[in-house]
N, C-alpha and C positions, 0 to 999 in steps of 0.2 A: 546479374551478379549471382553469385552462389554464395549462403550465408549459411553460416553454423554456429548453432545457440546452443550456448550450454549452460545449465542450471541445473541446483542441487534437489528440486522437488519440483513437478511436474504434476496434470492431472491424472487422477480423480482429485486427489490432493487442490484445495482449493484456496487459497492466500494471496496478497496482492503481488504477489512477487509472480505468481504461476498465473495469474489474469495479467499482468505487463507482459510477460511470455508472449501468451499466445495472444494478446493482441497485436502485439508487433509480428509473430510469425504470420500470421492471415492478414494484414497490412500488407504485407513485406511479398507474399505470395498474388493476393489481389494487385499488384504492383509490377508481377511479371518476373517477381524474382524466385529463385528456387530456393526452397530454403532447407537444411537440415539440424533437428533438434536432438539434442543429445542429453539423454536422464537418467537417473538411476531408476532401475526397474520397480516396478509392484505386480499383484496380481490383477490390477484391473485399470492399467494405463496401454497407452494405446501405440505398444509395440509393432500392435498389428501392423501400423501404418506404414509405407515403403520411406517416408522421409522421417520416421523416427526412431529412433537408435537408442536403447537402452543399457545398462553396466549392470552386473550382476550387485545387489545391494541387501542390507538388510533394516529394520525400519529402527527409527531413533525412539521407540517410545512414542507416547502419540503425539509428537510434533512435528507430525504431518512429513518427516523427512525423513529421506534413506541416507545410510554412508556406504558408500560407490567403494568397490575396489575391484581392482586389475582395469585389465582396457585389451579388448576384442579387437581382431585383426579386419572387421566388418566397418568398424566403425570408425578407424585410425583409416583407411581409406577411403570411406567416404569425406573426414572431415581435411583431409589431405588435399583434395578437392576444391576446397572453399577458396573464392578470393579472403575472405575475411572471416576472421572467428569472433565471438560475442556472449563474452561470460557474462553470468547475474549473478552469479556467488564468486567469493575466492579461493573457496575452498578443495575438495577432491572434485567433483567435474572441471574446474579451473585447473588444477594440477595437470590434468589432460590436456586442454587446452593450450596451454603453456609448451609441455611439451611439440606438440604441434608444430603450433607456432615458429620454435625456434628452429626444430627439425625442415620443416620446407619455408620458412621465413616466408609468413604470413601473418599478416598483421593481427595483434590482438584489444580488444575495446574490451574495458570490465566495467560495466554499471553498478556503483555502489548504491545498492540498493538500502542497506540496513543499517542505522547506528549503532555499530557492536559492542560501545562501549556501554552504552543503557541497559545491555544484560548481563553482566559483572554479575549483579544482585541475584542471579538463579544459580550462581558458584556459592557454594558453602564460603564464610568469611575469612578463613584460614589459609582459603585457598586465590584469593580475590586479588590480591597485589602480584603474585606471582603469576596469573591469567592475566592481566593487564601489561604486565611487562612482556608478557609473549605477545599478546595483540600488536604491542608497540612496536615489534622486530615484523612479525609474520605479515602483517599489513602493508608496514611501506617496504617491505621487500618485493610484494607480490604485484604492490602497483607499479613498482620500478622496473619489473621486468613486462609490464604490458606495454604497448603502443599508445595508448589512449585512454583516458577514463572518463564517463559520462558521471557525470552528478545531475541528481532528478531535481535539485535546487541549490539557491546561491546555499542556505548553509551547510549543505552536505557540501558544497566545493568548496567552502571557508575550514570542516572540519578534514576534508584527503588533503589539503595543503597542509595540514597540522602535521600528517607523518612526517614531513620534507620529502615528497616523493621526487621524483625529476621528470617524472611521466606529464606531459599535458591536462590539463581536467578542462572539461568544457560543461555549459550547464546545457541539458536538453533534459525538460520537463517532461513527468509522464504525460500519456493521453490514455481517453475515454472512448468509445463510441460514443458519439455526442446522441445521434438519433434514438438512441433507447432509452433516452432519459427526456424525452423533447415530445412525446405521445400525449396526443389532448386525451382527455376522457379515461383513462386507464381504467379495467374494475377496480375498485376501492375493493383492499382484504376482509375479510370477514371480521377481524380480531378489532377493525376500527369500527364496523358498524356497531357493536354494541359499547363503543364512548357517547359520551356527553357532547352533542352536537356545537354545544359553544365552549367547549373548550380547547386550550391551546396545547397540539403533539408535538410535544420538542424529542427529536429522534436520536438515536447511537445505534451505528453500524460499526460493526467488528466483530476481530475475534475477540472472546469474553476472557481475558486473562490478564492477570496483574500486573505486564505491562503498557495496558492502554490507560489504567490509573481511574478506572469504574470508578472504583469507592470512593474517589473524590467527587466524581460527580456527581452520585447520588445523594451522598454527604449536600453537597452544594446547593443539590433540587431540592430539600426538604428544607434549607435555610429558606429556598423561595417560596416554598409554597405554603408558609407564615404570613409572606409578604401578599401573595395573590394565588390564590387553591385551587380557579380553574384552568389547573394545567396537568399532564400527564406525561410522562419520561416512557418511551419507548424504548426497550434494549434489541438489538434487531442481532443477532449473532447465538455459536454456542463457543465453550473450551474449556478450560481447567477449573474457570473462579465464579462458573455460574452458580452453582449451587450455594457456595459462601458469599453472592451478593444479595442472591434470594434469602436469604438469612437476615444477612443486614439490613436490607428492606424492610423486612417483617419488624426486625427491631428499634428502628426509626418510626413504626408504623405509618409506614410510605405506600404500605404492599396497593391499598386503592387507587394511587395514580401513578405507579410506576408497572409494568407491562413487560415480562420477560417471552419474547416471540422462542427463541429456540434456533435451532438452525431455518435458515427460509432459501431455496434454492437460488442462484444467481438469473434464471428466468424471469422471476417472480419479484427480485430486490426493488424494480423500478419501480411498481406499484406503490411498495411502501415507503417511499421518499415524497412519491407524487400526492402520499393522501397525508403528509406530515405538512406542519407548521415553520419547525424550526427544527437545527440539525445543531449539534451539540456533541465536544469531544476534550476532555481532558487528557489526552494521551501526550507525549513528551517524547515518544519514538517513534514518530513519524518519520519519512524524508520528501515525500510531495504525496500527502496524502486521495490515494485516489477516490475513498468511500468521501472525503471534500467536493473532488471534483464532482462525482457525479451528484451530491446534494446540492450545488448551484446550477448543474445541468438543469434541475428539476426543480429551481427557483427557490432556494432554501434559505435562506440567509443564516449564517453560522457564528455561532459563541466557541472561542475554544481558546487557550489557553497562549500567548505569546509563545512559539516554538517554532525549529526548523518544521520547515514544511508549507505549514499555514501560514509562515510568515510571507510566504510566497502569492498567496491564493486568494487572504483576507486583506480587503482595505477599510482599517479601523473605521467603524461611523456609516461607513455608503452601503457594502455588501454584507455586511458583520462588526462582532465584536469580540475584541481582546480583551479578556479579564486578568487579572492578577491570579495568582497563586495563593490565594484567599476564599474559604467559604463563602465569606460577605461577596466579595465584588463581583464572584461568578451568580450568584443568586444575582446580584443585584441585574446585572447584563440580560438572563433569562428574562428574569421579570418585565424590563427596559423593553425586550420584543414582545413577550408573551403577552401583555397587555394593550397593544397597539396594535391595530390591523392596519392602518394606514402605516404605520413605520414600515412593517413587515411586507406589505404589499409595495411600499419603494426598494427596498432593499433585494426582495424576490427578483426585481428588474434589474437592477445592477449584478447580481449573484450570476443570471442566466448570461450576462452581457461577459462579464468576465469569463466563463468557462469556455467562449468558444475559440477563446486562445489558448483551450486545453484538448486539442484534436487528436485523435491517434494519428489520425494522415499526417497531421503537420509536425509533430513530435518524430513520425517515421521519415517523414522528407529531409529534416536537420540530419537525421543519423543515415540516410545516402548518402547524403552530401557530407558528410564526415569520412564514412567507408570510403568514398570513391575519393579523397584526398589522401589517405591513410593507402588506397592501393598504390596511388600515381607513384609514390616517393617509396616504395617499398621496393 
């Protein structure tokens, strides 16, 4: 098959949206298939490459994304091309796509990758009800003129049923490289050797910005660490709210057990899972979180928050736990592992048993078998 991905931000640009990319486009290629991705330009993405196809763009500020405009006679021929086309955003690269689509009737699959109504709050409040009520229109338009839409979990398909779309939704979970989180013996980072060899690393991977909701869980860890002190909160990310958590730190006076790493390359992430304890996340915008999946690739067992996503991933009691939206109860869940090494050590085993139903192969095999259904009848 010939496939063309299209997405609003691509690398260098690094976000779970841009690692779902390109793990399904090197799936989808090691697989036999051809594939062509479609992005908006930067100076240091890899236009070079003959299956990638760029739009002339310019950058949103630093969040990591460009806004695409016009569409190149390069590129509307190549994606013309395609049995199938395969958006991750709905936005200006989907505008093209769309067009496509309907121009040589070719099926279109849109993966709702993101809950866009949980960024309301980065809209001035003036402006909030009226950004909403666009969302309300612009969204189930967009999916009612695709073919298909993937939801990476049941509640992203509980929340695209909410527009009334009439488009199909189906759930196909992301996947991981399972193998690179499955290494015996990894070196151990530098930044752990000089911890306290009996204490417990409860980790946070991401981007460090206000909507993954830090400051509760730092908030959270210092309620725990009243209760039981030898533990340590790694922040393993960089972005807008680093410096004002490192603040907050200092003013809890946490700064001795909590660890702000900084950016750490995606080479180098699996290390720091493999020499952690425990994985820990209060975000509420997730939709099948992958920095999840791969902390149970890496036998992690996880505290996070009852939310789309995790509710997919976490089975309350065996592989993790669900706290409330409470100081108290998320400390209280920390503590619950952080103190137990036998807990942690059953739970480690059920954490790695569940992830291997989170495979890129097998995440990619569901969406052939979608494509080549969505060709037949086209």
């Amino acid at each position: 098959m010939k496939i063309g991905l299209f997405t609003e931000c691509y690398l260098p640009v690094v976000n779970g949206v841009v690692y779902c990319v390109e793990n399904i486009r090197n799936t989808l290629k090691n697989d036999g298939h051809q594939v062509f991705t479609f992005a908006p330009s930067s100076n240091k993405n890899r236009a070079h490459e003959s299956d990638v196809y760029t739009l002339k763009s310019f950058r949103l500020g630093k969040t990591g994304y460009f806004f695409t405009y016009g569409f190149n006679h390069e590129m509307q021929e190549a994606a013309s091309t395609c049995d199938v086309l395969h958006t991750h955003h709905p936005f200006a690269m989907a505008r093209n796509a769309l067009k496509i689509s309907k121009k040589y009737k070719i099926p279109l699959v849109f993966t709702h990758h993101t809950q866009y109504y949980q960024y309301l709050p980065y809209i001035p409040k003036p402006f909030r009800g009226m950004a909403k009520r666009y969302l309300d229109g612009f969204l189930k338009k967009f999916c009612d003129n695709c073919t298909a839409i993937i939801a990476p979990s049941t509640g992203v398909k509980i929340i695209i049923e909410g527009y009334g779309t009439i488009t199909p939704v189906e759930v196909i979970h992301n996947g991981i490289e399972l193998e690179k989180f499955e290494i015996a013996n990894p070196p151990v980072p530098t930044v752990f050797q000089k911890l306290k060899k009996d204490y417990t690393v409860i980790l946070f991977v991401g981007r460090i910005a206000r909507e993954k909701n830090i400051d509760f869980l730092i908030s959270s860890f210092e309620v725990a660490l009243k209760k039981y002190p030898k533990m340590y909160l790694m922040i393993v990310g960089d972005g807008p709210a680093l410096q004002k958590l490192k603040v907050e730190s200092a003013k809890l006076k946490t700064e001795e057990n909590i660890i702000f790493t900084g950016n750490v390359p995606r080479g180098k992430i699996q290390n720091f899972y493999r020499a952690a304890d425990v994985f820990a996340s209060a975000s509420k915008t997730e939709v099948h979180p992958l920095v999840g999946l791969e902390a149970q690739a890496s036998g992690l067992p996880i505290v996070s928050l009852k939310s789309v996503g995790y509710e997919d991933i976490i089975l309350d009691g065996e592989n993790g736990y669900f706290a409330e939206e409470t100081h108290t109860d998320f400390a209280d869940k920390l503590v619950k592992l952080a103190s137990n090494p036998q807990r942690q050590k059953e739970m480690s085993s059920k954490a790695i048993e569940t992830s291997k139903e989170h495979s890129i192969e097998k995440s990619v095999e569901k969406m052939i078998k979608l494509y080549k259904s969505l060709i037949q009848f086209s």
